[in-house]
C-alpha positions in Angstrom: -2.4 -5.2 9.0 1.1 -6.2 9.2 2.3 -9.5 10.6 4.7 -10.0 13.6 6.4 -12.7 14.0 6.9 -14.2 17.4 8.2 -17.7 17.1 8.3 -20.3 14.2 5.0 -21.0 14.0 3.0 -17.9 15.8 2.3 -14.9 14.7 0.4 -11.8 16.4 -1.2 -9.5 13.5 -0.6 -5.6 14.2 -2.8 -2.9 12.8 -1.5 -0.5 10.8 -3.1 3.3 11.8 -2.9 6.7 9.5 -0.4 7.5 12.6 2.0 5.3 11.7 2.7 5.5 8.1 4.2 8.3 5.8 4.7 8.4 2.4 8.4 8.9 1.3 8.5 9.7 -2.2 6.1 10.0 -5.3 6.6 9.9 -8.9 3.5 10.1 -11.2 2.9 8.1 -14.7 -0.1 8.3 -17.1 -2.3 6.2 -15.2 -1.0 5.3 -11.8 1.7 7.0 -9.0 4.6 5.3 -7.8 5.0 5.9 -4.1 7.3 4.3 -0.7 5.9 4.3 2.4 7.3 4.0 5.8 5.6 1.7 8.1 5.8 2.9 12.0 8.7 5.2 11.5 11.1 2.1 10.8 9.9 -0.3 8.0 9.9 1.0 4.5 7.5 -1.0 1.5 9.7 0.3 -1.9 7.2 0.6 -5.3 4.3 0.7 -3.9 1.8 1.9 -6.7 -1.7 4.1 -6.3 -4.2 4.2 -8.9 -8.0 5.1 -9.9 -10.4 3.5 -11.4 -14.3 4.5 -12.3 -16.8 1.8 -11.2 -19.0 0.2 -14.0 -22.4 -0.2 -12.5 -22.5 3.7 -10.6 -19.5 5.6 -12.3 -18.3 6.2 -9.1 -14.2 7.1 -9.0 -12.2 4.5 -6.5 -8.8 4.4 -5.5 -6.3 1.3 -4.5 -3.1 0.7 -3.3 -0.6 -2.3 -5.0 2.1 -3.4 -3.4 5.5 -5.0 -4.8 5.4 -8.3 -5.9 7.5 -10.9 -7.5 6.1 -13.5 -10.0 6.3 -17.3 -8.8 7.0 -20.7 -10.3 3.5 -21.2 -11.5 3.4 -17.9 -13.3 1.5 -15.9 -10.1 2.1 -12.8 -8.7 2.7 -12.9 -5.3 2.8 -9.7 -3.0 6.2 -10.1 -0.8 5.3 -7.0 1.5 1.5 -5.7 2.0 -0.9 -4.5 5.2 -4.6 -4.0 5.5 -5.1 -0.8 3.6 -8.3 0.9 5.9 -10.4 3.9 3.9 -9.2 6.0 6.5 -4.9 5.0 5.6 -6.2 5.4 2.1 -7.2 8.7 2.7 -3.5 9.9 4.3 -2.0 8.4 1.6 -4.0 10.5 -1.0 -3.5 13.4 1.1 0.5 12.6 1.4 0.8 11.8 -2.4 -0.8 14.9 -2.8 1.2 16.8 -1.3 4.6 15.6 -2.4 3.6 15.6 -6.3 
């Protein structure tokens, strides 16, 4: 869910769709995949990062997406761009990762 802005105080949220991203480029690494991705044809999110993980409890494989962040004053990591990733823009993300690696 990105976040518009629409006066100093107000903000209306926006839902981001598998429609309105695409992913720009992809580079792979032992355990994770560097990707961009555009955001409704205009906004583009630079080192954004994909991984998998198998769950503990059922051995079940997941997947999630990081975005860019920048570490703070108190020592935090702070994401500085980010949107509600949905299982279904996870799954065009996969399939666009896929495809460009």
């Amino acid at each position: 869910m990105a976040i518009k802005k629409t006066g100093k105080t107000a903000a209306e949220k926006i839902t981001v769709t598998p429609d309105n991203i695409k992913v720009d480029r992809a580079k792979e690494f032992d355990n994770s995949i560097s990707f961009d991705i555009t955001l409704f044809g205009c906004v583009k999110i630079y080192g954004c990062s994909y991984r998998t993980f198998t769950e503990k409890e059922t051995s079940e494989e997941k997947a999630f997406i990081s975005f860019p962040s920048k570490k703070g004053k108190d020592d935090k990591y702070y994401n500085h761009a980010y949107f509600q990733v949905t299982p279904e823009v996870l799954e065009k993300v996969e399939k666009e990762i896929e495809a460009l690696i």
